[in-house]
Residue frames relative to the residue before (quaternion, step in Angstrom):
aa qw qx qy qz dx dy dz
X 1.0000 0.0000 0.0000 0.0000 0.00 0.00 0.00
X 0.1507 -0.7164 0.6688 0.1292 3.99 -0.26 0.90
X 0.7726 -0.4857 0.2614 0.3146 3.56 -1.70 0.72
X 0.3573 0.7225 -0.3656 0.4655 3.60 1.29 -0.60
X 0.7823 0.4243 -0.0777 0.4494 3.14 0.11 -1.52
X 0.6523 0.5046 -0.2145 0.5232 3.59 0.78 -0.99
X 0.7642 0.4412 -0.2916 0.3692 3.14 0.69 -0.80
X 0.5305 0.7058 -0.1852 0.4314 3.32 1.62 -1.03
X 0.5640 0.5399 -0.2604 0.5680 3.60 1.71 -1.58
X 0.6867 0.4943 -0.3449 0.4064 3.89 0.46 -1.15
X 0.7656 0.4504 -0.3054 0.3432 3.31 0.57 -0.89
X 0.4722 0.6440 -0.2910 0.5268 3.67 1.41 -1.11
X 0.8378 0.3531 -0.0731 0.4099 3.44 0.78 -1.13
X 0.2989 0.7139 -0.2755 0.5702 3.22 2.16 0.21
X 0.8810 0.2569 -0.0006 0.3972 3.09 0.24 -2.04
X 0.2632 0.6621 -0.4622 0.5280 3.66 2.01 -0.12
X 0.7856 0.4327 -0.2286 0.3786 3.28 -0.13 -2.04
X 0.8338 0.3816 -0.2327 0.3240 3.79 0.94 -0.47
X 0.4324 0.6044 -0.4005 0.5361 2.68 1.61 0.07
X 0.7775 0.3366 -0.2860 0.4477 3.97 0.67 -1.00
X 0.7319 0.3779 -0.4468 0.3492 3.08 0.81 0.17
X 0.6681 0.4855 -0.4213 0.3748 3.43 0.81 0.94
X 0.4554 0.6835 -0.3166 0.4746 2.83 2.04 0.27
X 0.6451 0.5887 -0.1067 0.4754 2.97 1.81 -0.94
X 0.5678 0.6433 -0.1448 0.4928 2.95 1.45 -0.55
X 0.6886 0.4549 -0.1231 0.5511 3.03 1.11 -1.22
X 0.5417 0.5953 -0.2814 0.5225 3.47 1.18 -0.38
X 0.8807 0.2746 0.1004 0.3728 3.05 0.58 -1.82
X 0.0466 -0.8417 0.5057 0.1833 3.24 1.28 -0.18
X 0.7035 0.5041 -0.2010 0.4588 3.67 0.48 -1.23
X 0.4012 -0.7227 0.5501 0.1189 3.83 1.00 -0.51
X 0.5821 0.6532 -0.4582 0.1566 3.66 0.89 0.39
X 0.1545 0.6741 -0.5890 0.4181 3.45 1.68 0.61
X 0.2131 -0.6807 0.6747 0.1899 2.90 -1.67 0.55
X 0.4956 0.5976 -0.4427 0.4487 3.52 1.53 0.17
X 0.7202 0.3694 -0.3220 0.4911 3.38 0.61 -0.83
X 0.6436 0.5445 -0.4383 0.3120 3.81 0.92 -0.34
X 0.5149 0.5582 -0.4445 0.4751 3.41 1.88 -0.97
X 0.5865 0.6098 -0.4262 0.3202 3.77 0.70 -1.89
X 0.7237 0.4486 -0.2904 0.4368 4.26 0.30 -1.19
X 0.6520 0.4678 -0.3132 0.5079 3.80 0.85 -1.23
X 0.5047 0.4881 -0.4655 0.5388 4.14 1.04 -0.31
X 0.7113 0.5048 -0.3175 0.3720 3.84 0.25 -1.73
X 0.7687 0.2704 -0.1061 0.5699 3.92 0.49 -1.31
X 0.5750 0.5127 -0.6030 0.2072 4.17 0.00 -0.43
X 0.6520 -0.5696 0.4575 0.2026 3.78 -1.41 0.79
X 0.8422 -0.2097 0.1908 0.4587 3.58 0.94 0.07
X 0.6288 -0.5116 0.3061 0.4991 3.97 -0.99 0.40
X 0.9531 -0.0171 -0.2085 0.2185 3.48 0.37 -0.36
X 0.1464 -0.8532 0.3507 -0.3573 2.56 -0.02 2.27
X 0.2335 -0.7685 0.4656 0.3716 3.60 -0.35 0.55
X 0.5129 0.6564 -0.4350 0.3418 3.33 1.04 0.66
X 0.4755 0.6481 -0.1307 0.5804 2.90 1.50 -1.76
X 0.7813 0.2361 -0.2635 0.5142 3.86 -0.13 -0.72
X 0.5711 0.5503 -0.4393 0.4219 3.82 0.60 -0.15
X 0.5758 0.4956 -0.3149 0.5689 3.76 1.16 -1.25
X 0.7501 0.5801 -0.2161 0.2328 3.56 0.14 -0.91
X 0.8275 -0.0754 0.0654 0.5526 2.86 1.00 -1.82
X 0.4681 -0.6964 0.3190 0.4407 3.28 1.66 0.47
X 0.4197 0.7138 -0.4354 0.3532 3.53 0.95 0.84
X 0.1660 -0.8704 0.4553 -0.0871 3.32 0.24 1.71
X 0.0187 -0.6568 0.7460 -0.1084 3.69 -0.80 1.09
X 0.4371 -0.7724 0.4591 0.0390 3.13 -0.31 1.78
X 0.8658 0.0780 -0.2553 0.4233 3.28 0.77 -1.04
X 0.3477 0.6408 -0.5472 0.4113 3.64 1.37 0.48
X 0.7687 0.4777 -0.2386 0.3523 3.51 0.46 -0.97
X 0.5428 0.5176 -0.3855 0.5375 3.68 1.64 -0.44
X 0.7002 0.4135 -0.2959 0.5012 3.66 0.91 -0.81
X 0.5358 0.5685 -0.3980 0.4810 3.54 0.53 0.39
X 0.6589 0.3130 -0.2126 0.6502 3.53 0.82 -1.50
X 0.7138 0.4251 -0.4927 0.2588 3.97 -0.12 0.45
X 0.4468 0.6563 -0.3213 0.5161 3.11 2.20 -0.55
X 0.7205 0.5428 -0.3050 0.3052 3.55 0.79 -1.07
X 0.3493 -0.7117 0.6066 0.0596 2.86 -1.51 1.25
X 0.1944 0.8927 -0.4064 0.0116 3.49 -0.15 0.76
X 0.6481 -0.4853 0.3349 0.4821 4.09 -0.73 0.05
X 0.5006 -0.7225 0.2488 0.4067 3.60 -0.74 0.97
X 0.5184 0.6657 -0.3920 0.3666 3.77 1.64 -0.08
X 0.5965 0.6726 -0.2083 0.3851 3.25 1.85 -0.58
X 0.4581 0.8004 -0.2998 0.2442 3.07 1.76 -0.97
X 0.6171 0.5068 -0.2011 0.5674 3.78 0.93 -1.34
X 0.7713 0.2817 -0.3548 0.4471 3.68 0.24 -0.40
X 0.4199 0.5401 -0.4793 0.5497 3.79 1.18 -0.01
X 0.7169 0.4712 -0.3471 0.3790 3.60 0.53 -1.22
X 0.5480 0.5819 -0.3259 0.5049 3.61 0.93 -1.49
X 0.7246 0.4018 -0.3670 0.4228 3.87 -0.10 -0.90
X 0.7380 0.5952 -0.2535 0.1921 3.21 0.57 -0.79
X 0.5750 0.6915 -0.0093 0.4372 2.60 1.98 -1.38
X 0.6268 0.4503 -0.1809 0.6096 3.27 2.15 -1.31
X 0.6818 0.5200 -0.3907 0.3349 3.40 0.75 -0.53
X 0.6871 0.4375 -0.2956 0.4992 3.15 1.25 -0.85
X 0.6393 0.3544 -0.4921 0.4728 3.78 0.71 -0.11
X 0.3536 0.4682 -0.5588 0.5862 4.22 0.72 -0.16
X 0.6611 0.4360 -0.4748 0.3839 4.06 -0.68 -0.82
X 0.6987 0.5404 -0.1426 0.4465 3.12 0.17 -1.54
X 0.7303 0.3977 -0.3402 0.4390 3.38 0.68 -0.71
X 0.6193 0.5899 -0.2866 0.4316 3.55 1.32 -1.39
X 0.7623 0.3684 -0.3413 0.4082 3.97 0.68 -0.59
């Protein structure tokens, strides 16, 4: 596979991921999927090691590592609702965990 190609997979798989997560949204308004919460924390997390990044991956949530992450983030202003949506699950997942 030469970069061309690679690059072509990322994007397809860019706009997949954005497409379901506004489908999901629209469904869900609240975000309490944890697929679609893992599907947004992949799209926006800051890097591999991340309590986002490991939430998307392996569903390993660190409630407050991951709230301080999504306040650091800087994201596009279409992005803004799915920063919200995550947030919203993490803190009801908290809530749920104590």
């Amino acid at each position: 596979m030469n970069s061309s190609t690679f690059t072509t997979a990322t994007a397809d798989q860019s706009d997949k991921a954005r497409q379901l997560i506004e489908l999901g949204l629209a469904m869900d308004p609240e975000a309490r999927s944890e697929t679609l919460a893992r599907l947004i924390a992949g799209s926006v997390h800051g890097g591999a090691d991340t309590a986002l990044c490991r939430f998307a991956g392996a569903g390993e949530l660190r409630p407050e590592a991951a709230l301080t992450e999504l306040n650091s983030l800087r994201v596009p202003f279409e992005q803004e609702a799915w920063v919200d949506a995550l947030g919203r699950y993490i803190l009801a997942t908290a809530g749920d965990r104590s």
